[in-house]
Structure formats: structure tokens, C-alpha cells
N, C-alpha and C positions, 0 to 999 in steps of 0.2 A: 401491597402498597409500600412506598418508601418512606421513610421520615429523614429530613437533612440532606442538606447538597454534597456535604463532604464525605460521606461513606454511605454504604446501603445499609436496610434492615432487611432479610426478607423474612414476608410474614405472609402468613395465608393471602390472598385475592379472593375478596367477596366479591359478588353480583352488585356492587356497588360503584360509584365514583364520584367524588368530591371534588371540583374543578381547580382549588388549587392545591389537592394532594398531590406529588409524586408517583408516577407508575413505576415497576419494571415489568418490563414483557419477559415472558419465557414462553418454552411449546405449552406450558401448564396452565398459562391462563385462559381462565372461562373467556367465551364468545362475548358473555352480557356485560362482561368487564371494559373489554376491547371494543366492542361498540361502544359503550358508553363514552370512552375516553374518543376514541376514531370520530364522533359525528362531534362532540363537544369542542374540538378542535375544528369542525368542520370539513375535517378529511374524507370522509363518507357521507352521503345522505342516510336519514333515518330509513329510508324506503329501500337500504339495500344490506340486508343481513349479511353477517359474516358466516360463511358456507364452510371455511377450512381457515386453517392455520399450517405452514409446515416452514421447517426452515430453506432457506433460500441460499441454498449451496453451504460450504464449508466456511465459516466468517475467522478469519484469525483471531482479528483484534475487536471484535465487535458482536454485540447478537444479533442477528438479519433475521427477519421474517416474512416468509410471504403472506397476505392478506389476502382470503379470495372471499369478495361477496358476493350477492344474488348476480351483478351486471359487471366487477371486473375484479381485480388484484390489484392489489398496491405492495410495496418493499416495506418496513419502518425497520430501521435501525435505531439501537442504542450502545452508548460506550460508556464503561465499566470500570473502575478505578483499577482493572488488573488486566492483562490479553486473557481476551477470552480462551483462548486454547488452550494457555498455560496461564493457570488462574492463580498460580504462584508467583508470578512476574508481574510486578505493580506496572500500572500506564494511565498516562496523564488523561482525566473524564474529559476535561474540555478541548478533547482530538474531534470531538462529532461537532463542535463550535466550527474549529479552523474549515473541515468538511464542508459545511455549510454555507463559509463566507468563500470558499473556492467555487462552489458551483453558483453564489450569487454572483462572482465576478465576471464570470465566463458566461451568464445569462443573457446579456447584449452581443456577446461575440460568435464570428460565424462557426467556431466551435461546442456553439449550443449544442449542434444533429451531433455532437460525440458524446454527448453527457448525457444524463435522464432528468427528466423533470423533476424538480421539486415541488411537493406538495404542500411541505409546512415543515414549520420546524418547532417544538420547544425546546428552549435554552432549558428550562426549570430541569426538565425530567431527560435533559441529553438525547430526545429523540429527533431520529431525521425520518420525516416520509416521501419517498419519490416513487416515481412513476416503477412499474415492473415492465422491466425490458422482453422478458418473454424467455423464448430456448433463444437463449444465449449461453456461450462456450465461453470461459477465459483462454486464452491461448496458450497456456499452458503444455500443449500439446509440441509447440514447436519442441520440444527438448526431448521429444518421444520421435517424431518427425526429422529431426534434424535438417530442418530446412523453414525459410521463411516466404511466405508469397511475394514477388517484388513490388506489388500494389500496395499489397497491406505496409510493407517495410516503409514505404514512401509515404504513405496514408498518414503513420505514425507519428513520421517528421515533421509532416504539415500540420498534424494537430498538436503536437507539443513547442512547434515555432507560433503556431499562435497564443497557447499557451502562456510563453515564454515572452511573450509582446504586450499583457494585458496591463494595462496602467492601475495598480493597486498598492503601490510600495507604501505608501502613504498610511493606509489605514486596513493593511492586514495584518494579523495577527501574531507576532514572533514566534511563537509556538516551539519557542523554549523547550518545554517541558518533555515533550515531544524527540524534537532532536535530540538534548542530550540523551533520552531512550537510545533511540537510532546509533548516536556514536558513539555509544557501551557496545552494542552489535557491530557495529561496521569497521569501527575504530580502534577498538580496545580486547576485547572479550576473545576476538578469534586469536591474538597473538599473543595472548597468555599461555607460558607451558601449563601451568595448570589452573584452570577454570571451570573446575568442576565437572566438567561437562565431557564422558569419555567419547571420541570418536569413534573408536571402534563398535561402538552400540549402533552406529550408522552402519560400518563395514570395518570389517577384521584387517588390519592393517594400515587403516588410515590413520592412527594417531601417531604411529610412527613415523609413517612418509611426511605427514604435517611439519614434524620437530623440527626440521632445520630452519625450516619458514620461520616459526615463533621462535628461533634462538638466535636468529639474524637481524645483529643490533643496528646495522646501516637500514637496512628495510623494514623498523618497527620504528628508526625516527623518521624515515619519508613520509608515513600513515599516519606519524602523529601530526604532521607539518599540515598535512592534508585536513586530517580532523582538526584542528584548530580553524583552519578557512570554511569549514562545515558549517560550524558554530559561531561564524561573525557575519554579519548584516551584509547583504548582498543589495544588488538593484532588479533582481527579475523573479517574477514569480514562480515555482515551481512546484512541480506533483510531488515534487517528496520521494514515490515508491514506483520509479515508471518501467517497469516490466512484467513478464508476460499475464500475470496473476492479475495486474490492474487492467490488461488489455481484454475487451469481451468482443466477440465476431459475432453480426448474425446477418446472415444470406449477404456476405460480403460487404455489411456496413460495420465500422466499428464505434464501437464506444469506451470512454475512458473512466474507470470508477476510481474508489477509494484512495481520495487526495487527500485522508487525515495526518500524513507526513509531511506535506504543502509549508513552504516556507517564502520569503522572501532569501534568493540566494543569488547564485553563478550558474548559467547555463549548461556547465561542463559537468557538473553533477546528475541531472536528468537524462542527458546524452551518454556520459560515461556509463551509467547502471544498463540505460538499453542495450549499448555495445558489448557491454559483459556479456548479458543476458543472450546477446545472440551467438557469440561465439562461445558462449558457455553449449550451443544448442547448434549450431552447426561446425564448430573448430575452425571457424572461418576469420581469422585476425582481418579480413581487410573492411570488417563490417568500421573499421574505427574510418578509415578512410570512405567508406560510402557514405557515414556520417556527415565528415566534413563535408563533402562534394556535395551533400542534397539539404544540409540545415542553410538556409539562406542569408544566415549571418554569421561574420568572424568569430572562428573561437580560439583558446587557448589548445595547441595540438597535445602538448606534455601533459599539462594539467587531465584533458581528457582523457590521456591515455593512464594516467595515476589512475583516475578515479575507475578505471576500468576494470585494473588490473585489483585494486583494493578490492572493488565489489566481486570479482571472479572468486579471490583467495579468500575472502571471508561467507561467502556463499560453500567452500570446499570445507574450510576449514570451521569455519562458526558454528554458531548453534540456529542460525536462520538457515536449515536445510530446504531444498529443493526436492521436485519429482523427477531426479536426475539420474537416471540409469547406466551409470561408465566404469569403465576397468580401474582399476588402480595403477594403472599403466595408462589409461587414459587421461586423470585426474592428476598423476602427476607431468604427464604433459603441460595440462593448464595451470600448473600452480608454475612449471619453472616459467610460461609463454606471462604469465601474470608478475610473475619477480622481476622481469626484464624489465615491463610497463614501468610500473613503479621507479625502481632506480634510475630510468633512463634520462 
């Protein structure tokens, strides 16, 4: 059980539950614990045991679990005042808040079939419970693949233009706390010569090849010009984190998860990171121009292409690594095809 909203305690888990103590889940907790909290919430009926517990894929910034009782599964997530991967890096607990109000916004719109149900949610204890999608893949793969389906590619755009349409400015969340996380990663942290953080632990040679990026004072003030518009009040809603890790396929439908990065912003943010992302996964620059041609409303072309080019070189050079298998002859391909972006 937990005690206090603003840090955790952990302490053993009895076979017990007190309706307004605080949980945390872990793989560790008893079954009688987890029903007890699961039906008091009325997430489960009483008449349907919990049969397993296991985690539900690899969670960055989150603990995810899957729930299987006598009749289905369910997901419940919770967020942690640290990423869960690296439990040394603090992150803001009220990210599963912003989560929650992105999938209530999107609960009327016809981008419901791209999300998962929500079941329930406590604020108290930061837990979110949704529906379990099943064997679903995140797409991850494209960057093993090196190619993208032209359905799904289009698919995408259609879901994040609606997205990107949803009338919420008003009373979603700033999620502050959040971003400036984000724009320590995105903004900052990869274009420090030294940030703790050695490349070469990645791959032998890359903190070298990196250096001229992070000593080049014209293209660490375009990034900063950029992160500054990051972190000011936009008019559209946005996923925050829309690449391939957020994308899940199954038997060709997709779905869009973890919008705890969700902000009110600029359209060219969301688009720019997918473009990255794909030409990070096929070396194909004119994904920025299939962009333009299939999002159904005007964007800024520069701006896009900045934001493309920042997320490539901070994905190479950061400490937000990918499952990206390239030569260092490949990689410095994209960091110079990403410097042009930027300054152009």
C-alpha cells in the first residue's frame, strides 16, 4: 500500500484493501489484493477471479499490467514519480491525469476504433484501466523493415488530423511538468558536449561523429528557438510522442496508445516526429513532403522540417535511443540530411 500523493512508501501488500488507501501494483501483488481494489472500483465483477498477472510489453515511462480473470483481461496502468526504466530520472506522476483526459476527449470522436477503452480511472492512486487490445505489435518494426505500409502511412494521418481537430484547448491540461521533461531530451541534453551520458556505450564511434553537431553554435540556437515554441500555449491538441512505439497494428487495424506527452500545441510537432521516424526507418526524406500532400490542412513546411530534423538528431545523438540497427556511416548520413533541416 501507499501512503501520500506526493511520493511513494513501498511496504508489503496484504490480502487486504481499504477503499481510500492508495495502491501500487507491481508483478508482486497478491491476486486478493488486486481483486479487492479491481471489483471496488468496479472494474471486474466479483464472480470473475484473477487467474494471472504478467506485464504487458515493455512500459518506458509507466507500470502496465495485464489483468487476466476467469472471463477476460484488462491493462491497468500507473505512473511513478520517476520513468520507470530508468528509475533515476524523476517524471511528473500527474502524466496518467493528461492520459486520461486525451482518451476522454477523443471518446466522441470517430478516432475512438484507434484507442482502447477506458475502464476507469483513479486520480488518487494514478491508476488508468483500459480495455486489453490483444496480440498487438507496436510498429516498431518499421526500423528493422525499413519500409512502411502505404495504408497504415495514410491510416496514421487520418488519425492524428483528427486528432489534431478535437476542440479541447479550453480545459486540457498544460502538462507543464511533462514538456519541460521532454525538452531536457529533445532540446537540451542531446547538444551538450558533455552530458553524462557516453555514446559510445551505444556504439563505438558515435560520440565522436556526434561532436561537431553539439559544438555547432548556429544549430544549437535554431533548437533552442524551436524548444522555446515547444513550451508556449499552442491552439491543437496533440499526442505528444507520435511514433512508432505509440503505433500498435492488429490484422491491419491500428491503434494509438500513450498520449502522457499530450499537450495543447502546433500541429508541426506531431507530424514532424512521425517524419523523422520514418525516415529515420526508410532514408526516405520525401516522407516530409507525403506529409504535407496527405495532412488535410496547411502547415508550416520549415517549421516541419526543423522539428524533423531536431527529432532525427536527438534520437541519434540523445539518450532517447531507439531499436535502430545502422552503420555509422549510415547515422552520419542522417545527422548531416537532419543539420540541413534544421538550418534551412
Amino acid at each position: 500500500l501507499l501512503n501520500g500523493k506526493d511520493f511513494f512508501v513501498l511496504i508489503p501488500i496484504f490480502n487486504c484493501y481499504k477503499p481510500n488507501d492508495l495502491i501500487q501494483i507491481s508483478e508482486v501483488i497478491s491476486f486478493n489484493s488486486l481483486e479487492n481494489y479491481l471489483t471496488s472500483k468496479s472494474w471486474i465483477k466479483k464472480e470473475e477471479p484473477i487467474t494471472k498477472i504478467t506485464k504487458a510489453g515493455e512500459g518506458n515511462m509507466n507500470v502496465v499490467l495485464r489483468i487476466t480473470t476467469s472471463s477476460r483481461s484488462i491493462i491497468i496502468k500507473q505512473s511513478r514519480p520517476f520513468v520507470q526504466k530508468y528509475q533515476n530520472i524523476p517524471a511528473p506522476i500527474e502524466r496518467i491525469v493528461v492520459e486520461n483526459s486525451f482518451y476522454e476527449a477523443l471518446g466522441s470522436e470517430t478516432v475512438k476504433e484507434n484507442i482502447p477503452t477506458i475502464i476507469g480511472f483513479d486520480p488518487e492512486s494514478y491508476i488508468l484501466a483500459m480495455e486489453d487490445l490483444g496480440d498487438c505489435d507496436d510498429m516498431s518494426f518499421i526500423y528493422h523493415e525499413r519500409t512502411i505500409n502505404t495504408e497504415h502511412f495514410k491510416k496514421l494521418i487520418t488519425i492524428l488530423h483528427q486528432i489534431h481537430n478535437t476542440a479541447t484547448q479550453n480545459d486540457f491540461p498544460a502538462n507543464m511538468k511533462m514538456r519541460e521533461l521532454n525538452h531536457q531530451h529533445i532540446f537540451v541534453l542531446p547538444f551538450l558536449t558533455d552530458n553524462g551520458f557516453s555514446l559510445d556505450d551505444i556504439q563505438i564511434g558515435l560520440q565522436e561523429l556526434s561532436m561537431p553537431f553539439k559544438e555547432n553554435e548556429d544549430l544549437k540556437k535554431q533548437v533552442a528557438l524551436i524548444g522555446e515554441k515547444y513550451l508556449s500555449k499552442g491552439n491543437t491538441l496533440l499526442h505528444g510522442d507520435y511514433y512508432p512505439g505509440s503505433w500498435m497494428s492488429k490484422n491491419d487495424h491500428l491503434y494509438i496508445i500513450d498520449p502522457e506527452f499530450g499537450f495543447i500545441g502546433f500541429p508541426e510537432f506531431d507530424l514532424g516526429v512521425m517524419a523523422a521516424h520514418l525516415i529515420m526507418a526508410t532514408n526516405d526524406t520525401s516522407y516530409i513532403e507525403k506529409i504535407e500532400k496527405t495532412y488535410p490542412s496547411v502547415l508550416d513546411s520549415k517549421l516541419l522540417k526543423k522539428i524533423t530534423g531536431i527529432e532525427i538528431m536527438r534520437r541519434l545523438i540523445g539518450l532517447a535511443q531507439l531499436p535502430l540497427s545502422r552503420t555509422l556511416v549510415e547515422k552520419e548520413q542522417l545527422l548531416l540530411m537532419s543539420k540541413k533541416m534544421i538550418l534551412s
